[in-house]
N, C-alpha and C positions, 0 to 999 in steps of 0.2 A: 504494500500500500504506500504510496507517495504521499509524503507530508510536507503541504505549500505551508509555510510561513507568512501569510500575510502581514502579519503586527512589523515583521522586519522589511519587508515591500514597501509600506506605509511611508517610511523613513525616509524612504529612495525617491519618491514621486512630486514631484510639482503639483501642486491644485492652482486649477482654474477657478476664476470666479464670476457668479452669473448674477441674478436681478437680486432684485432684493423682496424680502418677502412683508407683508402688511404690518408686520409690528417691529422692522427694522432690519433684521438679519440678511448677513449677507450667505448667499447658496453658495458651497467652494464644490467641486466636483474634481473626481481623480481615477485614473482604471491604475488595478494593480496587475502585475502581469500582460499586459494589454495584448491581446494578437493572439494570446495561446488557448488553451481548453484548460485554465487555471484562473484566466479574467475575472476581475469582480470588478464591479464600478465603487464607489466610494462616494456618497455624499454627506455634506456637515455645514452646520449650519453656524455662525458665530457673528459677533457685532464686528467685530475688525480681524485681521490677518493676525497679530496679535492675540485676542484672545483664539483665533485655533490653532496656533503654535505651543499655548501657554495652556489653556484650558481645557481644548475640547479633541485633540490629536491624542492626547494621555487617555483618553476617557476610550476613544475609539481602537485604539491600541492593546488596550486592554479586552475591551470585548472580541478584540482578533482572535490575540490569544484563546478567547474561552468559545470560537464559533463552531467548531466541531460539538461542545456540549448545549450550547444557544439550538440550532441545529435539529437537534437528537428532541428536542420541545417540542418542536413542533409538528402534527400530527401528518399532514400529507409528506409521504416519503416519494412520490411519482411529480417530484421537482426540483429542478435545475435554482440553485443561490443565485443571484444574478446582481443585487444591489444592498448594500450595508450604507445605513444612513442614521445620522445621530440628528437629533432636531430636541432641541429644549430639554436637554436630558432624558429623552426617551429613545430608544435604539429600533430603530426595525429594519429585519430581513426582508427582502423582496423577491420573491420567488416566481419561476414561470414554470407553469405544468407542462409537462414531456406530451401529453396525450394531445390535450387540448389547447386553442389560442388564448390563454386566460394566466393572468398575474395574482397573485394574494399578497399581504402584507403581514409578516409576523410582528407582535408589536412585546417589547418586553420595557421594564421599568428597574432602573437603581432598585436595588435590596439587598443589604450585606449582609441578611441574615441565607442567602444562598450558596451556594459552595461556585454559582460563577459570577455573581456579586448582581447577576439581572433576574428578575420575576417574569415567566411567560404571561403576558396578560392577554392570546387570545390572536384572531384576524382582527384585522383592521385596519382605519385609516391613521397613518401615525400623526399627522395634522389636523384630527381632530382631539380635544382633550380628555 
């Protein structure tokens, strides 16, 4: 079994940054591995370049590390990872199903009473609160 690293990818990559969202933040977006069958997109959300160097790259970093067991939470196994996105401290996976045209959003929440420090809270829209 091949074990990518992403948390150590993260490190390597330049983010781009895109509009800005209705209560300020700006969108930064990043592919890790880009071009291979390892790809993952990266999105995150922060007020300035700044705080996602200082604040919110540790936070994402971290959930890298734990996305094998992030992952293993969530119940549809007949889908492909496709986007890792941090927004207001909440984390969600975005997955696209193998079978059918269709996306879902796994959505988990900070809890350090966990052994990967996130709480599965479910599908969903991770933009909504």
């Amino acid at each position: 079994m091949k074990i990518v690293d992403y948390a150590v990818e993260l490190r390597n990559v330049a983010f781009g940054s895109g509009g800005l969202t209705d209560n300020g933040l700006i969108e930064f977006e990043a592919d890790l591995f880009r071009g291979t069958t390892d790809e993952l997109g990266i999105c995150a959300y922060a007020a300035s370049a700044a705080e996602l160097t200082h604040e919110v790259l540790p936070i994402l970093q971290n959930a890298l590390r734990q996305l094998e067991h992030l992952k293993a939470a969530v119940p549809d196994d007949d889908a492909d990872l496709a986007i890792v996105t941090l927004y207001e401290g909440r984390l969600g996976l975005t997955f696209w199903e193998r079978t059918v045209n269709n996306e879902f959003v796994a959505i988990f929440s900070p809890d350090s009473t966990t052994l990967t420090g996130w709480r599965y809270d479910g599908l969903g829209d991770l933009f909504e609160p």
